[in-house]
C-alpha positions as a LaTeX table, in Angstrom:
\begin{tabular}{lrrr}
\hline
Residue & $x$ (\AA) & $y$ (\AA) & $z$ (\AA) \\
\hline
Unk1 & $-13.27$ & $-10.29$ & 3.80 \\
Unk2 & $-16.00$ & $-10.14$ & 6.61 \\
Unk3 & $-15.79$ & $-6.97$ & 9.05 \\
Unk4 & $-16.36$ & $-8.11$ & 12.66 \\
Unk5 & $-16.78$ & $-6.08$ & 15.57 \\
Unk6 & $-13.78$ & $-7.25$ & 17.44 \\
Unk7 & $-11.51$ & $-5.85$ & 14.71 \\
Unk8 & $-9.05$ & $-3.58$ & 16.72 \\
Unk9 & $-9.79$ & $-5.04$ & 20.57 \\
Unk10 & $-6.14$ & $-5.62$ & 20.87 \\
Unk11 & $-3.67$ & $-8.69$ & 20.10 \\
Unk12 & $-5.63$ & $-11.39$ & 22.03 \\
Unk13 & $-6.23$ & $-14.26$ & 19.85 \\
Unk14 & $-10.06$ & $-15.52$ & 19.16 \\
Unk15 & $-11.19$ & $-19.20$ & 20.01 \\
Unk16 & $-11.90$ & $-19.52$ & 16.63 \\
Unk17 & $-9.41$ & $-21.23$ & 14.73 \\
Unk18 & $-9.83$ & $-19.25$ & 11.66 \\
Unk19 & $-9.66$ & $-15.93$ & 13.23 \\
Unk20 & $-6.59$ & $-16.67$ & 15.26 \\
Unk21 & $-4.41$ & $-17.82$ & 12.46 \\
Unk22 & $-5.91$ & $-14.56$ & 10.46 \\
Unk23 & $-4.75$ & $-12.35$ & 13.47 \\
Unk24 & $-1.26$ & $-13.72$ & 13.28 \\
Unk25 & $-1.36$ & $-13.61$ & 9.71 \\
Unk26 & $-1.65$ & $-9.55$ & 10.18 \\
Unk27 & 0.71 & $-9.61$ & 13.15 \\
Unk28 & 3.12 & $-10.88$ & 11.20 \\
Unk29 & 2.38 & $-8.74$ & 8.17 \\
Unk30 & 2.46 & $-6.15$ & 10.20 \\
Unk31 & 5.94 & $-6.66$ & 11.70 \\
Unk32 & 7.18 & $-7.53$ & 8.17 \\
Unk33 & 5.88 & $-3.78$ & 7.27 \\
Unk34 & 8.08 & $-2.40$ & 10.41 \\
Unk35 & 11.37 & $-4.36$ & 9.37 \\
Unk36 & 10.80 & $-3.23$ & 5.65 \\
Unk37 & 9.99 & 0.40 & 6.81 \\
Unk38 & 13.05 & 0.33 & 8.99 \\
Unk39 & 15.29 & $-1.07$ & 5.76 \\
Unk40 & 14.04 & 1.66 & 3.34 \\
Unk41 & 15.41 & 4.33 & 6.15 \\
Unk42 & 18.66 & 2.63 & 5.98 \\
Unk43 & 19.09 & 2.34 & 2.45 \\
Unk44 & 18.07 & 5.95 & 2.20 \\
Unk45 & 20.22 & 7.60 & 4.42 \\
Unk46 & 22.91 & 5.52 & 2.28 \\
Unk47 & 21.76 & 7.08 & $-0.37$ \\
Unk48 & 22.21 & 10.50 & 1.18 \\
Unk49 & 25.46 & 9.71 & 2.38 \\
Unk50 & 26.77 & 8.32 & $-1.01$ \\
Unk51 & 25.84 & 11.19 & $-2.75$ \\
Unk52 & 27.17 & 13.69 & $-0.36$ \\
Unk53 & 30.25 & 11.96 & $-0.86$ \\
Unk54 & 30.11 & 12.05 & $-4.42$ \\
Unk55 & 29.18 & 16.09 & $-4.88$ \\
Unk56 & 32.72 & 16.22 & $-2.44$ \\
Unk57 & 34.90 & 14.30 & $-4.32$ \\
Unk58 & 33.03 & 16.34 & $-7.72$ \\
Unk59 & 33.68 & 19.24 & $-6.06$ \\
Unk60 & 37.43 & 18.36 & $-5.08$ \\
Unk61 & 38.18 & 17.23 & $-8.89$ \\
Unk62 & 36.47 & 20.80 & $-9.98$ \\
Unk63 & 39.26 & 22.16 & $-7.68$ \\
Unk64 & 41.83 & 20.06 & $-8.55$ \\
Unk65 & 41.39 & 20.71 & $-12.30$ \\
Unk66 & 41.45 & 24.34 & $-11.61$ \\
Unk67 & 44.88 & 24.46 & $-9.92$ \\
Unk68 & 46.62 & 22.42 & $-12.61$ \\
Unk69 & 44.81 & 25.26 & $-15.35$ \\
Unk70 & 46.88 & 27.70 & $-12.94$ \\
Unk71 & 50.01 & 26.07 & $-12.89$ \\
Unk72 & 49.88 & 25.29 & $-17.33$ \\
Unk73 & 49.76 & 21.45 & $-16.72$ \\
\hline
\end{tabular}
């Protein structure tokens, strides 16, 4: 990869062929990287949420299990 001094001057596409299908080849890379940014957030606050709901329903069977102790069952 050549460095070039117009690196970073923005999304306007060069004259040169080459250059302007590289450029949108790192736009869209770049947009790619947002989506699967956005999609690991998601999943993770799934995550989050799926194991809050599991400690509950852990923490409800604990309970649950303790009461019928109590009662001889």
């Amino acid at each position: 990869m050549s460095s070039c001094s117009m690196l970073g001057g923005g999304s306007s596409l060069s004259n040169n062929p080459a250059v302007a299908a590289q450029q949108q080849q790192v736009e869209y890379l770049e947009q790619e990287l947002k989506e699967a940014e956005r999609y690991k957030e998601e999943a993770e606050q799934r995550e989050k949420a799926a194991k809050d709901r599991l400690s509950a329903a852990k923490h409800e069977l604990k309970a649950l299990e303790a009461q019928a102790k109590a009662r001889g069952n």
